[in-house]
DSSP file (Angstrom, degrees, kcal/mol; ACC not computed):
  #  RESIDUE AA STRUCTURE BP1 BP2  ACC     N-H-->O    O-->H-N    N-H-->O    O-->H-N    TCO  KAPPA ALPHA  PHI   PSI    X-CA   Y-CA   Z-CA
    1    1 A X              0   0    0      0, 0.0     2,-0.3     0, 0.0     0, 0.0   0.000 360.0 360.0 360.0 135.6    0.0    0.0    0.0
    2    2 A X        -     0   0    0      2,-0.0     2,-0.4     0, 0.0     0, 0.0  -0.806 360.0-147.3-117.0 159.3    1.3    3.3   -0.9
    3    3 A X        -     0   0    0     -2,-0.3     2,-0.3     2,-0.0     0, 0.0  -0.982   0.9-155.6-135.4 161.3    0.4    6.9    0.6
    4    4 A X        -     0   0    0     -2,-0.4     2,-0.3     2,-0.0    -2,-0.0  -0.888  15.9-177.3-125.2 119.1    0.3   10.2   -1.1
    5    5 A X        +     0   0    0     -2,-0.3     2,-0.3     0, 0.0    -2,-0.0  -0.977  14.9 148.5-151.7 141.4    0.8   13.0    1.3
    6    6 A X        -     0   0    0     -2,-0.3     3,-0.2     1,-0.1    -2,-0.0  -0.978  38.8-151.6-157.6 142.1    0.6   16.9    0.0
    7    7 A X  S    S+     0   0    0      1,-0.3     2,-0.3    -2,-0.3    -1,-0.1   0.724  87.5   8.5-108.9 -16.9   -0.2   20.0    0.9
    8    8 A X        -     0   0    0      2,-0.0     2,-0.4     0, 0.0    -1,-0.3  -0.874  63.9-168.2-148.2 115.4   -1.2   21.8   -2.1
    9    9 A X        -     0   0    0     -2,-0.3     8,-0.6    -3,-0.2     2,-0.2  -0.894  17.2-174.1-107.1 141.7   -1.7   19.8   -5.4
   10   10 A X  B     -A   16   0A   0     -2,-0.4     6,-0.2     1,-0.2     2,-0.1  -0.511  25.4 -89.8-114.1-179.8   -2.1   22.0   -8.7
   11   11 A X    >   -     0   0    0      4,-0.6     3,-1.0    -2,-0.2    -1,-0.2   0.086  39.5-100.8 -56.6 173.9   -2.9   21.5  -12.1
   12   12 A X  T 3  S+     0   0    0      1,-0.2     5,-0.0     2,-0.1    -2,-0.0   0.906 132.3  48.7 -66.8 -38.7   -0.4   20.9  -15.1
   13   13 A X  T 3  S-     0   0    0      3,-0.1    -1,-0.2     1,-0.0     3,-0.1   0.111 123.4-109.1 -87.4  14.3   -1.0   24.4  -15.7
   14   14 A X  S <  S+     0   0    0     -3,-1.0     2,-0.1     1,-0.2    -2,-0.1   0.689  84.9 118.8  57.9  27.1   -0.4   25.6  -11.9
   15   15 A X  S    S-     0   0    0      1,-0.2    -4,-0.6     3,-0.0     2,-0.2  -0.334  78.4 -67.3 -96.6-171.4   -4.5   26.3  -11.6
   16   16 A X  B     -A   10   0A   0     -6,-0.2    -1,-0.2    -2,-0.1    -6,-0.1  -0.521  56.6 -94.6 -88.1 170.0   -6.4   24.7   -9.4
   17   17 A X        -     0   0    0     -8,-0.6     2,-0.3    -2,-0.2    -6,-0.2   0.171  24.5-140.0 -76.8-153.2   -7.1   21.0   -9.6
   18   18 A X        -     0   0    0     -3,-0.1     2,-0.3     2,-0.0    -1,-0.1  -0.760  22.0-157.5-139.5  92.7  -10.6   19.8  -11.5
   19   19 A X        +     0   0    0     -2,-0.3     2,-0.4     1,-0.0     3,-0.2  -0.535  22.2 176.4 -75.3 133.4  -11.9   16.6   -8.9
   20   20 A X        +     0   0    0     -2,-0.3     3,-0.1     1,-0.2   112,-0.0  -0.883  42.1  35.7-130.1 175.3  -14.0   14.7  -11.1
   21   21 A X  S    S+     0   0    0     -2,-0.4     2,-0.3     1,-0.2    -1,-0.2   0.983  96.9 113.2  40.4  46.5  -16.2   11.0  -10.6
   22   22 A X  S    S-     0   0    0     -3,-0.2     2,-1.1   109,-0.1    -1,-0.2  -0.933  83.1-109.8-157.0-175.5  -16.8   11.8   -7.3
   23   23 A X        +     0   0    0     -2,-0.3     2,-0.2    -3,-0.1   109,-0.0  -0.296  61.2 140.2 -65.1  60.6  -19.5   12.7   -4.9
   24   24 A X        -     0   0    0     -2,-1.1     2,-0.6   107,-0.1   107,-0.1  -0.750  60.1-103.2-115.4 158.3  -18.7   16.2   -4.4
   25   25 A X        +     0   0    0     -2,-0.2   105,-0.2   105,-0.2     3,-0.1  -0.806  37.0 179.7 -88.6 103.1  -21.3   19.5   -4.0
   26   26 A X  S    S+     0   0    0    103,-0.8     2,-0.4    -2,-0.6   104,-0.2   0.463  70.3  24.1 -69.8   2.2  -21.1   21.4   -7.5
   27   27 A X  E     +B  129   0B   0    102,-1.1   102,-2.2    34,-0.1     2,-0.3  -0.923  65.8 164.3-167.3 118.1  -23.5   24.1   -6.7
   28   28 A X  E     +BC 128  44B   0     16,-2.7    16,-0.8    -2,-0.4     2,-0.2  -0.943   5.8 178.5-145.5 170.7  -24.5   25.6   -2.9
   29   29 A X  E     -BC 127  43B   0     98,-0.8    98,-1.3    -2,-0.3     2,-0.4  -0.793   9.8-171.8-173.3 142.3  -26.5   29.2   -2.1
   30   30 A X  E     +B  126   0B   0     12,-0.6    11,-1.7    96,-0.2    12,-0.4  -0.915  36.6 161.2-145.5 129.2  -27.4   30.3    1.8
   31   31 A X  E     -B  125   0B   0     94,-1.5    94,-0.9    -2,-0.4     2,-0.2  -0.943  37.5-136.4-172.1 127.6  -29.5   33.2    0.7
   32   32 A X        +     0   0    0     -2,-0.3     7,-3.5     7,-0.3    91,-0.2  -0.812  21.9 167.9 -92.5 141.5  -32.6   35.9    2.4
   33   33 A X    >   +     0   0    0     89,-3.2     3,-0.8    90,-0.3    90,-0.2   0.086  46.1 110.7-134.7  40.4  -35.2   36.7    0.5
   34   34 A X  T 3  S+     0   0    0      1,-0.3    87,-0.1    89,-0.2    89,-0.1   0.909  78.9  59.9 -68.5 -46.1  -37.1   38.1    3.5
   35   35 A X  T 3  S-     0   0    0      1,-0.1     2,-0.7    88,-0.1    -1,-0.3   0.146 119.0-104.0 -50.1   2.2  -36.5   41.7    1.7
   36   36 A X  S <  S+     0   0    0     -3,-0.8    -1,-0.1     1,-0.2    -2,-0.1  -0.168 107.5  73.0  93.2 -53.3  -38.3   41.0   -1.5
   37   37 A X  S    S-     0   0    0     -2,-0.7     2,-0.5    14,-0.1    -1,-0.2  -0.127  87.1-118.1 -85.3 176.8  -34.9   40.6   -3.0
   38   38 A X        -     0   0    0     -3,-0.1     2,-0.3    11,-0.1    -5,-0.2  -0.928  26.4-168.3-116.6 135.2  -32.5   37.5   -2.4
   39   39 A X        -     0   0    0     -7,-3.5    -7,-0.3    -2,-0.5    -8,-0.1  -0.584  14.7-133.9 -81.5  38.5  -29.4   38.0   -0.9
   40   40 A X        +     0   0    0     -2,-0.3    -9,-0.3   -10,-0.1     3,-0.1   0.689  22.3 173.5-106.4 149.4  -26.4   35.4   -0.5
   41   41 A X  S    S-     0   0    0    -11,-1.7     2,-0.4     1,-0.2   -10,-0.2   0.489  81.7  -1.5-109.2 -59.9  -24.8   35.1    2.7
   42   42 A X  S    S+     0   0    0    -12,-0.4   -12,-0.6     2,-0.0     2,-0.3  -0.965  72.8 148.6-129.6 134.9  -22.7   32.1    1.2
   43   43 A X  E     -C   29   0B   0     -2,-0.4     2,-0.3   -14,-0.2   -14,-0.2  -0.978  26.8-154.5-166.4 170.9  -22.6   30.1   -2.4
   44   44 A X  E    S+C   28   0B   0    -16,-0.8   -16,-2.7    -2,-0.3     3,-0.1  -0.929  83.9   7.0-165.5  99.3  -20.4   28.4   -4.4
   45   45 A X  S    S+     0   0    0      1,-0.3     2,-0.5    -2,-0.3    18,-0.2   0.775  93.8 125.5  83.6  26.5  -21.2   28.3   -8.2
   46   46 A X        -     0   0    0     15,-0.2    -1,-0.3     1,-0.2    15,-0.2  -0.987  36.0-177.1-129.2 146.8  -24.0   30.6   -8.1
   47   47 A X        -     0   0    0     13,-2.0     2,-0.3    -2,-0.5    -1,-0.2   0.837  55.9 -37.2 -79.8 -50.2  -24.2   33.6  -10.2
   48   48 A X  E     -E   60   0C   0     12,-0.6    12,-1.9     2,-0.0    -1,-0.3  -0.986  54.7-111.6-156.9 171.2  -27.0   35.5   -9.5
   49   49 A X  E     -E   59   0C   0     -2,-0.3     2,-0.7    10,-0.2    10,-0.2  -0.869  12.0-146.1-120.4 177.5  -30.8   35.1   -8.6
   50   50 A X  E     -E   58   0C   0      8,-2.5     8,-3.5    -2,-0.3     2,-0.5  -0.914  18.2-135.2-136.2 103.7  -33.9   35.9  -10.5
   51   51 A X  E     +E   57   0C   0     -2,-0.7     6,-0.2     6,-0.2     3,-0.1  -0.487  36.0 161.8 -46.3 108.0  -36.8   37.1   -8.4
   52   52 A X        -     0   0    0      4,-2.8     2,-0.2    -2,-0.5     5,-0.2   0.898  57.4 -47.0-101.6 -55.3  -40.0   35.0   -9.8
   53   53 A X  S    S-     0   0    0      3,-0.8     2,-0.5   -17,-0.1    -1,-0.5  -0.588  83.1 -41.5-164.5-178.8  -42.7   35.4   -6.9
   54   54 A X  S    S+     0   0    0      1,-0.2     2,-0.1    -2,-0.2    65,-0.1  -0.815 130.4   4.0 -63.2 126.8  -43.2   35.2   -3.6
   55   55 A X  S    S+     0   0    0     -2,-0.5    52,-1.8   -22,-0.1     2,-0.4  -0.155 113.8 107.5 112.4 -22.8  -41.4   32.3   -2.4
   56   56 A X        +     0   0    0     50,-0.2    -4,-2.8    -2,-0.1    -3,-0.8  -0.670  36.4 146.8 -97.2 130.2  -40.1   31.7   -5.6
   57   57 A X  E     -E   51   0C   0     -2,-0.4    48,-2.6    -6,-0.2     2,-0.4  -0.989  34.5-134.9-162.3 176.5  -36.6   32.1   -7.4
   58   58 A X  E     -EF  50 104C   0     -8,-3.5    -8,-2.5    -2,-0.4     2,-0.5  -0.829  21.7-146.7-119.3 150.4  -34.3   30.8   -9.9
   59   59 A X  E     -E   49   0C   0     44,-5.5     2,-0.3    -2,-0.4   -10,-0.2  -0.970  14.9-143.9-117.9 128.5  -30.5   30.5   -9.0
   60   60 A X  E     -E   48   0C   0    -12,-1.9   -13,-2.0    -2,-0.5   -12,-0.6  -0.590  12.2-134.9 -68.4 118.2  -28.1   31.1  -11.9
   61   61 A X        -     0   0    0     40,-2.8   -15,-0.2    -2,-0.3   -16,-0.1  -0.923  11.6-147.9-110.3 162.3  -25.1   29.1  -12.0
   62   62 A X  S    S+     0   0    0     -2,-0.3     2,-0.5     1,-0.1    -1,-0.2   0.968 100.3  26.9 -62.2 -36.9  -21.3   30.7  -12.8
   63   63 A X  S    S-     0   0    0    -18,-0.2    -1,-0.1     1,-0.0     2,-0.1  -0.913  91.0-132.1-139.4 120.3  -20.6   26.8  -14.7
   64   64 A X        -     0   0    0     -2,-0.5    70,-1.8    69,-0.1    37,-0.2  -0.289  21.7-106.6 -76.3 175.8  -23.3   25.0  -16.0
   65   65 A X  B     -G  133   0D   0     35,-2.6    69,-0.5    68,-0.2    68,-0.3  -0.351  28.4-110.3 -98.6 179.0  -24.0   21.1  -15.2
   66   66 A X  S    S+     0   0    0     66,-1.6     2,-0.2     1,-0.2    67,-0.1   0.871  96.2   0.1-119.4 -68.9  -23.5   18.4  -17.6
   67   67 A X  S    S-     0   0    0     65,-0.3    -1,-0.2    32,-0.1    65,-0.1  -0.678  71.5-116.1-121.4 166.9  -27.4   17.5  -18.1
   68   68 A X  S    S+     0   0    0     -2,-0.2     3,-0.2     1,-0.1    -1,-0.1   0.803 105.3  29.7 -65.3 -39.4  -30.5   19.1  -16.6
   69   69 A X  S    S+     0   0    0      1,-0.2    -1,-0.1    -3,-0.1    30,-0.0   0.551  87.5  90.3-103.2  -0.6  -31.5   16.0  -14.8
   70   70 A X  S    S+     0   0    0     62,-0.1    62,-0.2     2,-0.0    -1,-0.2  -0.035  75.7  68.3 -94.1  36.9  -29.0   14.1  -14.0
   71   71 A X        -     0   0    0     -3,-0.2     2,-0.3    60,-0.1    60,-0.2  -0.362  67.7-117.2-113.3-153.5  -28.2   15.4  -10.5
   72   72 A X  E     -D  130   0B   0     58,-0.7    58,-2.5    -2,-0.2     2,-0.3  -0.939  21.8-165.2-160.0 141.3  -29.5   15.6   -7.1
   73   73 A X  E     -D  129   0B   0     -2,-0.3     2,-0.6    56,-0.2    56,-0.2  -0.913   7.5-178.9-130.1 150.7  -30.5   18.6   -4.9
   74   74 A X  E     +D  128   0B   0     54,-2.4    54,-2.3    -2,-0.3     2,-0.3  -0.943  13.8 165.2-129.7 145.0  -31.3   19.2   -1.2
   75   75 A X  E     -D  127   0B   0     -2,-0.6     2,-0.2    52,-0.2    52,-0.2  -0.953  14.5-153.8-166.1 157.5  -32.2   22.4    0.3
   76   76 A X  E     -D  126   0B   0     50,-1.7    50,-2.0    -2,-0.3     2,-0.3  -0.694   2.2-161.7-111.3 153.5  -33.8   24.0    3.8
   77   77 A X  E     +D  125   0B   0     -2,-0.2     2,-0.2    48,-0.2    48,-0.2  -0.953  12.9 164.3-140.5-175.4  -35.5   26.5    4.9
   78   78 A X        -     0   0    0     46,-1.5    45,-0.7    -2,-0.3     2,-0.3  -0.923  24.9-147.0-159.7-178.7  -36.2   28.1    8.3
   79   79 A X        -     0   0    0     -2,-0.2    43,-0.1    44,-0.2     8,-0.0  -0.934  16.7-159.1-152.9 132.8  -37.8   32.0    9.8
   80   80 A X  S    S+     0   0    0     -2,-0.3     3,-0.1     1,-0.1    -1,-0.0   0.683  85.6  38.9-105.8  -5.8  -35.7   32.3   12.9
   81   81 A X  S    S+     0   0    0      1,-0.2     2,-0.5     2,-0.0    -1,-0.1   0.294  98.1  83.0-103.9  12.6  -38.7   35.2   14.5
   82   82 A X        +     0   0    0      1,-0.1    -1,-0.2     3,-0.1    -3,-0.1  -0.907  48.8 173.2-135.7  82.9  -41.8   33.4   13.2
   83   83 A X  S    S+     0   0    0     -2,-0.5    -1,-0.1     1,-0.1    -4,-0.0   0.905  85.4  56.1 -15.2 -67.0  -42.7   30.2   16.0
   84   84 A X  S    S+     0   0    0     27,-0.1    28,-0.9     1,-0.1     2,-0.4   0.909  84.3  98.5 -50.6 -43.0  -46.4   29.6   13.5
   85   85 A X        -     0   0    0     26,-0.2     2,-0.3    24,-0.1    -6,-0.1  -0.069  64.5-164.6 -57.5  97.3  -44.1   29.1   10.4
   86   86 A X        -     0   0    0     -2,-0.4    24,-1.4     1,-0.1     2,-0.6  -0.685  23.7-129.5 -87.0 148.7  -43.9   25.3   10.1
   87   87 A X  B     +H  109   0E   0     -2,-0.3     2,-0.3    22,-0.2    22,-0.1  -0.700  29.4 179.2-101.0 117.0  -41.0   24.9    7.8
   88   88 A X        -     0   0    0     20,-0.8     2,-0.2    -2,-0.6   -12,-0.0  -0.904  32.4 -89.6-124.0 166.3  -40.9   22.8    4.8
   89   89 A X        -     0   0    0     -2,-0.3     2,-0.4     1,-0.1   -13,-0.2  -0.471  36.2-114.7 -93.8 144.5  -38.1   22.1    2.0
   90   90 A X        -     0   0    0     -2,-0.2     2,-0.3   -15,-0.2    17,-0.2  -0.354  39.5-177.0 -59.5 115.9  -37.6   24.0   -0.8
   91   91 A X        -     0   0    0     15,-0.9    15,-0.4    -2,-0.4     2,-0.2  -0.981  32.8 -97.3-141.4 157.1  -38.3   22.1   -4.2
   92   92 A X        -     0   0    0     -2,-0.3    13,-0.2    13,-0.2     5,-0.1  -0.348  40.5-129.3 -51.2  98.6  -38.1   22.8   -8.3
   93   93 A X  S    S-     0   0    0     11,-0.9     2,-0.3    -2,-0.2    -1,-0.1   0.824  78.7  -9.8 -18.5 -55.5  -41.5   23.7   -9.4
   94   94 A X  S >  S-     0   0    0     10,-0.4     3,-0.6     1,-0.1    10,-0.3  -0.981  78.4 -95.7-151.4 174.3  -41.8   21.6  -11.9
   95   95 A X  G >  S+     0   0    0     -2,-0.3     3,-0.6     1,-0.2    -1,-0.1   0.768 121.2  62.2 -51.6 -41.2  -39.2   19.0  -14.0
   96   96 A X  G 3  S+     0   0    0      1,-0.2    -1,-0.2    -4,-0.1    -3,-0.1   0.584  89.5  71.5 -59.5 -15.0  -38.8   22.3  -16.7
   97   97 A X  G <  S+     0   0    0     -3,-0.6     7,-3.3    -5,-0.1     2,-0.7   0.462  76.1  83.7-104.6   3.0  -37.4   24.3  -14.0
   98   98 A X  B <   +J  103   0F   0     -3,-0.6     2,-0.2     5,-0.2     5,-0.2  -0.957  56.2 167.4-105.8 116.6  -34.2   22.5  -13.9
   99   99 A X        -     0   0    0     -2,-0.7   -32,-0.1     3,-0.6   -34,-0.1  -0.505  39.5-127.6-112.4 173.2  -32.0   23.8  -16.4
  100  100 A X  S    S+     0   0    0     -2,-0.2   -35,-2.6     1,-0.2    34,-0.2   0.615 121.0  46.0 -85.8 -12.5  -28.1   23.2  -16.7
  101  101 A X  S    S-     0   0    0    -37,-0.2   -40,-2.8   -41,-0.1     2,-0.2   0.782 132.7 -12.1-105.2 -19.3  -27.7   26.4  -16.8
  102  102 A X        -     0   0    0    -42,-0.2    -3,-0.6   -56,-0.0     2,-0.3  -0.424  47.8-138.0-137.1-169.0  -30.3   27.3  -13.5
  103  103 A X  B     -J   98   0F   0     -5,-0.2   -44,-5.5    -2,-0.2     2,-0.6  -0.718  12.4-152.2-178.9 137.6  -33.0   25.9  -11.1
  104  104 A X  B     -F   58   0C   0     -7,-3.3   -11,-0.9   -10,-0.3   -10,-0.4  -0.942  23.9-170.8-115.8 126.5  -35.8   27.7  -10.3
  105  105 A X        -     0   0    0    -48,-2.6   -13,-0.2    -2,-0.6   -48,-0.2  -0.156  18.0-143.7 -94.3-168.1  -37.2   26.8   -6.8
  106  106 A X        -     0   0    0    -15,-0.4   -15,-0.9   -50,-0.2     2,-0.8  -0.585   8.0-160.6-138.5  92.6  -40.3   27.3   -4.3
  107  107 A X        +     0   0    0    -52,-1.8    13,-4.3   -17,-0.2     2,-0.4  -0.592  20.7 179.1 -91.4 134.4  -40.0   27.6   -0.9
  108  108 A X  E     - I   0 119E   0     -2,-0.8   -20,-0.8    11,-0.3     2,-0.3  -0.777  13.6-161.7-100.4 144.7  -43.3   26.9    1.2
  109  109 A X  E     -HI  87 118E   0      9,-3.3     9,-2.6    -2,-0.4     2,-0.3  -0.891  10.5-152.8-136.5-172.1  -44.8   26.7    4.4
  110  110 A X        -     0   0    0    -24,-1.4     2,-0.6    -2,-0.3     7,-0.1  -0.812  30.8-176.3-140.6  91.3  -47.8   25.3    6.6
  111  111 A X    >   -     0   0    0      5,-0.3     3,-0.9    -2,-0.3     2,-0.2  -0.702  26.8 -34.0-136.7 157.0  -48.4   27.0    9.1
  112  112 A X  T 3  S-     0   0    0    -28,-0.9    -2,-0.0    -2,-0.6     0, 0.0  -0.627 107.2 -28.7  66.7-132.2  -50.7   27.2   12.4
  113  113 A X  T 3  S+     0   0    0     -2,-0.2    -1,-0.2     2,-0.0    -2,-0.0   0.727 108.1 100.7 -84.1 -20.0  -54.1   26.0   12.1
  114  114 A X  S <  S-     0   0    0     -3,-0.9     0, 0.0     1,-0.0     0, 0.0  -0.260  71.2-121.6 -64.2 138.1  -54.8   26.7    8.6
  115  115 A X        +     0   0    0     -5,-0.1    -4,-0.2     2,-0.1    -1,-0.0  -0.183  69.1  17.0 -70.4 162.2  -54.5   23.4    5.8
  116  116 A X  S    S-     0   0    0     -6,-0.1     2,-0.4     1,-0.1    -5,-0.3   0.259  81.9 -76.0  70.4-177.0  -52.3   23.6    3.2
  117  117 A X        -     0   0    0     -7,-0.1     2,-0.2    -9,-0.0    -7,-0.2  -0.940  22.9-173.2-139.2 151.3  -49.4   25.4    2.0
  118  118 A X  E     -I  109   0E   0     -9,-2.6    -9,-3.3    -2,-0.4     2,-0.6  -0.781  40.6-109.1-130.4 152.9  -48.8   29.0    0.5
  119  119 A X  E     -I  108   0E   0    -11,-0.2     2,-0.3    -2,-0.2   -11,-0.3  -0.705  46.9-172.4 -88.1 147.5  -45.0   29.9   -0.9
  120  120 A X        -     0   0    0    -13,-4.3     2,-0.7    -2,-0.6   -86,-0.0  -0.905  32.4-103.3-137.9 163.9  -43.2   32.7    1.7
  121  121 A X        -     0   0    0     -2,-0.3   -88,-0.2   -87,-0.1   -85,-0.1  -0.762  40.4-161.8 -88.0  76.0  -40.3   34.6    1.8
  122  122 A X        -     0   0    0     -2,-0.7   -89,-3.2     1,-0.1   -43,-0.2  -0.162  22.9-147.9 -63.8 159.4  -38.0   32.9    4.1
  123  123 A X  S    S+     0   0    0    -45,-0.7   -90,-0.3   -91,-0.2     2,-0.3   0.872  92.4  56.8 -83.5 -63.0  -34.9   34.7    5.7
  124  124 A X        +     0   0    0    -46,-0.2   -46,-1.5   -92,-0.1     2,-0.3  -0.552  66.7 153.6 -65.8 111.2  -32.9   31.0    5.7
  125  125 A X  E     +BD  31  77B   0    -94,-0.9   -94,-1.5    -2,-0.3     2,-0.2  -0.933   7.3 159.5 -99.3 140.7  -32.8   29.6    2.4
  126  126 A X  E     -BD  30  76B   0    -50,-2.0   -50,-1.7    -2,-0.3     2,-0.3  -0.685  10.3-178.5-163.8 137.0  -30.1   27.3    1.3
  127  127 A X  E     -BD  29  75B   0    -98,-1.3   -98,-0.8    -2,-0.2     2,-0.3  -0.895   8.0-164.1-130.9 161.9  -30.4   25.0   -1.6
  128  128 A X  E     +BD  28  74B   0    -54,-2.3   -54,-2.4    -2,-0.3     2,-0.4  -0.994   8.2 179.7-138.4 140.1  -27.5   22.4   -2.6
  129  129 A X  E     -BD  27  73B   0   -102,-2.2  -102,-1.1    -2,-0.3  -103,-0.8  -0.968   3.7-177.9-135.2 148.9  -26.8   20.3   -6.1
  130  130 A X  E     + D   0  72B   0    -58,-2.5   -58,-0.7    -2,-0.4     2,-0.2  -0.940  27.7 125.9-149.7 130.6  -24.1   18.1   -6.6
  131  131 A X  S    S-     0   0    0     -2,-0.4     2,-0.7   -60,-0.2  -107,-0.1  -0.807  70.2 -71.6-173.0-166.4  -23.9   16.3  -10.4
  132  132 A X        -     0   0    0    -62,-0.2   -66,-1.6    -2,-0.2   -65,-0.3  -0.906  52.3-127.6-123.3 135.9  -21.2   16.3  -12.7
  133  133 A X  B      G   65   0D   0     -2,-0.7   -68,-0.2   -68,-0.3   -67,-0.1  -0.260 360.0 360.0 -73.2 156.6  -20.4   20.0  -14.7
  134  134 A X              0   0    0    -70,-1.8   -69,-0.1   -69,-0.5    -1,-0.1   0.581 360.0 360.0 -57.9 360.0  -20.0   20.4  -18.3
């Protein structure tokens, strides 16, 4: 058995390295959109967002993915002053709304006594994809 021990591995070209065929998160965004607007606190591979609705928006990425569909996404939300606000995860509107180049999401809640769910404007957002880029 051999071991490989490094402290910084580069490229041929002295860039950084390009990890491919593995499990790694291509795409992250931690983001308020309590303001109307949405805001990043933290991301990685997102360019910009695109206000759709309430509760709704699409996240730009800098480097598109390899296919639309062939990934997997996770995401949260939370209201850290709002008790009633039962919290549900954030998901793609529809199957069209994953793009390589985007993803347009919804976040909802359910909250108190009233049935069903309406989209809100969370302050916590954070949605995550991990697939393999073009």
């Amino acid at each position: 058995m051999s071991t490989l021990k490094a402290d910084t591995i580069q490229s041929t070209g002295g860039g950084a390295v390009t990890l491919t065929k593995i499990g790694t998160m291509k795409h992250f965004a931690v983001y308020d959109q309590s303001s109307g607007t949405a805001v990043a606190s933290a991301s990685l591979n997102n360019s910009s967002f695109t206000d759709i609705g309430t509760g709704q928006q699409r996240l730009n990425y800098t480097s598109n993915f390899a296919t639309a569909k062939g990934r997997t996404h996770n995401s949260g939300v939370g209201n850290v002053n709002d008790l009633n606000n039962y919290c549900l995860t954030i998901n793609p509107v529809n199957q069209s709304d994953i793009l390589t180049s985007s993803i347009e999401v919804v976040s909802v809640y359910s909250g108190g006594s009233s049935p069903g769910a309406a989209a809100f404007d969370y302050k916590y957002n954070s949605v995550e994809s991990a697939g393999d880029l073009a």
